[in-house]
N, C-alpha and C positions, 0 to 999 in steps of 0.2 A: 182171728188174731186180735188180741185186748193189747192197750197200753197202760202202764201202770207207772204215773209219777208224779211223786212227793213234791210241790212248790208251798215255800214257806210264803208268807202275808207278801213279805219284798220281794218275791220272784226268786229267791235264792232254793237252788237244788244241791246245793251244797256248802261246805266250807274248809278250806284246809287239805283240801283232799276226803273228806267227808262227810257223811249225812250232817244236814244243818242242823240238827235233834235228836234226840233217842228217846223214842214211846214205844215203851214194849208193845201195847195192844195194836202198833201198825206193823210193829215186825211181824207179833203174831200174823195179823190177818195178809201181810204180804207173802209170810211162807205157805199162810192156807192157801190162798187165789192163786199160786205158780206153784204148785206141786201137781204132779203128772202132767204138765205140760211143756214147753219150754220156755226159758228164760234169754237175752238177746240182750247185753251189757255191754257197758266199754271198758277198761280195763281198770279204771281207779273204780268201779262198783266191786267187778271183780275182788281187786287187794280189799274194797272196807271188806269186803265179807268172808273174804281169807281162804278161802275155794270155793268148787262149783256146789253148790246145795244138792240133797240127795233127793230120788225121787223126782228127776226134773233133767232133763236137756238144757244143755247150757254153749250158748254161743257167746263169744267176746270179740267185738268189733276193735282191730288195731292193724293198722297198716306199717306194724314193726312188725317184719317176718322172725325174728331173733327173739322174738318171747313167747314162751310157752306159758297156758293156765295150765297147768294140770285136771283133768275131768273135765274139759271144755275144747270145742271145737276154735279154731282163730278163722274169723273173716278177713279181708281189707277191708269191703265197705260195707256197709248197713243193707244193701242190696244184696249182698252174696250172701249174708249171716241169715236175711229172710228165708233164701233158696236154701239152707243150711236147716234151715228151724223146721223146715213145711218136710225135709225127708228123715227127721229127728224121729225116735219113736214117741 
């Protein structure tokens, strides 16, 4: 299992509900490092990215049973979405 995450200089992982940034060449290389594997998001990564990415398992940690991703499995917690990721193909 890798973890994969963006902190800007002041610790910020986001803004507004989104990436603090846009650098194509990290998006490139974050769709190459998670393709054929799976992905384990919270739900505002989910919406920046607008659905589940292709080629890749996709788990979304939310303990609102009332929302569906679409192409994504829903946890409660970061512990069940691990158990969720490890029987993902």
């Amino acid at each position: 299992m890798h973890c994969i995450v963006a902190v800007a200089p002041d610790g910020a992982i986001g803004a507004a509900g989104r990436l603090a940034w846009d650098i194509p060449e990290d998006t490139r290389q974050f769709i190459a490092l998670t393709e054929g594997g799976v992905m384990v998001e919270g739900p505002l990564c989910y919406a920046e990215l607008g659905k589940a990415l292709p080629n890749r398992g996709t788990g979304v940690v939310s303990r609102d049973p009332a929302k569906g991703f679409p192409g994504a499995e829903r946890a409660s917690t970061l512990a069940e979405a691990v158990a969720l990721a490890r029987n993902m193909p």
